[in-house]
N, C-alpha and C positions, 0 to 999 in steps of 0.2 A: 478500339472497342471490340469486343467479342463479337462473332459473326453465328458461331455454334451455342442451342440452347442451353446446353450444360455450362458453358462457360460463361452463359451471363447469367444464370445461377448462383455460380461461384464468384462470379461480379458483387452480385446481390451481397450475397453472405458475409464476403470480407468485409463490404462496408459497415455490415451492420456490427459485426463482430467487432472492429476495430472505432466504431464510438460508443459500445458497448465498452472494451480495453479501454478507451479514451478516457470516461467520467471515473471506470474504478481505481485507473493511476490515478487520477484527480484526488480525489478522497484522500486514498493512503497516502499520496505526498502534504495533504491538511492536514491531518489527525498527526502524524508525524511533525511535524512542522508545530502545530498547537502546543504539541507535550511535550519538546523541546525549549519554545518559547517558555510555558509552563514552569518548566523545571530553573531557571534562570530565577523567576519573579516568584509564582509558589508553588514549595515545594509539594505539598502536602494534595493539590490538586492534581498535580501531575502524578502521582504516586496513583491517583484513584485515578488517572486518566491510562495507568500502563495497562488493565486489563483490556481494553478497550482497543487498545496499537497492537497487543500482543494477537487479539483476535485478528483482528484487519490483515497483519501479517500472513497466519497460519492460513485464513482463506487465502490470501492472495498467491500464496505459495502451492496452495492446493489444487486452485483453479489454474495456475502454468501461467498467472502475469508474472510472478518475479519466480526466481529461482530457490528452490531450499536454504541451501547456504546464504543469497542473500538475505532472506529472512531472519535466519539467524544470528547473521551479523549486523542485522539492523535493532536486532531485539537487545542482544548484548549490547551493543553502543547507547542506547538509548537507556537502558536500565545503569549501564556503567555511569551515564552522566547525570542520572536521579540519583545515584550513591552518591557521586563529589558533592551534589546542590546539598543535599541533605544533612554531609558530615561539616 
């Protein structure tokens, strides 16, 4: 345990920070997860559900939980397999 005040400040913060991180990976791996299932059973749902992933992404990419690229590549993968359900 921290002995110095600044340090259990920084104690403080990480925790919170990090089940703050905690609920928001929660979420985007749902909504993800939903419009994947989605796209399988119906299509037409999922289509109206991409705006929705496509937000989630771009903040979460914004805010430093995932990385640019991987957003990106989650946004293309996911809209690539609302193209296959669809065709």
């Amino acid at each position: 345990m921290p002995i110095i005040k600044s340090a259990k400040k920084a104690l403080r913060q990480n925790i919170k920070r990090q089940a703050k991180n905690k609920t928001r990976k929660q979420s985007l791996k749902s909504i993800l997860k939903e419009t994947r299932e989605l796209a399988g059973k119906k299509t037409s749902d999922a289509k109206k559900n991409l705006p929705a992933v496509y937000k989630a992404l771009d903040k979460a990419a914004k805010i430093g939980l995932i990385k640019p690229n991987t957003a990106a590549r989650k946004k293309s993968r996911i809209a690539k397999l609302i193209a296959k359900a669809t065709a």
